[in-house]
C-alpha positions, 0 to 999 in steps of 0.5 A: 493155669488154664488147659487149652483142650485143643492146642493143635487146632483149637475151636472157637464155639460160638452158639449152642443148642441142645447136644451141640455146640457150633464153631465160627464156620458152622461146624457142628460138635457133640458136647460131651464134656460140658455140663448138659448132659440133661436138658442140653443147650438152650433148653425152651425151659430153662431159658424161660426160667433163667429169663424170669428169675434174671428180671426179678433178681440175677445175684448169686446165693449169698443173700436170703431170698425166699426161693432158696427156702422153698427149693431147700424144702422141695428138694428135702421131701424127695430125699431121706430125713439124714439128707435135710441139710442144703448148702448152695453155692455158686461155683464148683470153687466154692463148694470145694472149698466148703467141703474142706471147712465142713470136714476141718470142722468135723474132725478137729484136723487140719491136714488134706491129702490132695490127689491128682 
């Protein structure tokens, strides 16, 4: 069930750095479609973070660690009082699917109309 985006004549992307990503022969490629539109591929920051944090702990959000509380607290004095309430989760999957439970609970119904 997995879409091959270039079925005619697929890529092989083997590295990334900033805006592009590159194929096996050394082509370069604008990324448009992933997910760094803001800091981009191997962003020096971001690797120094994730290098730190993977020498601390590398486990996903469903254990208590006090760096969740202090994010959840950061980010909530950026935003209004309504918005105090975080949920982290590590996949598009899961919050989707915490979404459909938060929204069951609420209105007490079950039914969901899904459109494609």
């Amino acid at each position: 069930s997995c879409k091959l985006f270039f079925s005619d004549d697929p890529l092989k992307i083997v590295k990334a750095k900033g805006q592009y990503m590159y194929d096996e022969k050394g082509q370069r490629y604008l990324d448009c479609i992933n997910n760094v539109a803001h800091v981009g591929h191997c962003h020096p920051d971001v690797v120094k973070a994730a290098h730190e944090q993977t020498q601390l702990l590398n486990t996903n959000s469903r254990f208590l660690h006090d760096n969740l509380v202090d994010y959840a607290e950061r980010l909530s004095r950026t935003l209004p009082e309504k918005l105090s309430s975080f949920y982290f989760l590590n996949s598009g999957s899961e919050a989707n699917d915490l979404a459909l439970r938060l929204a069951r609970q609420y209105t007490k119904h079950e039914d969901v109309i899904v459109l494609d």
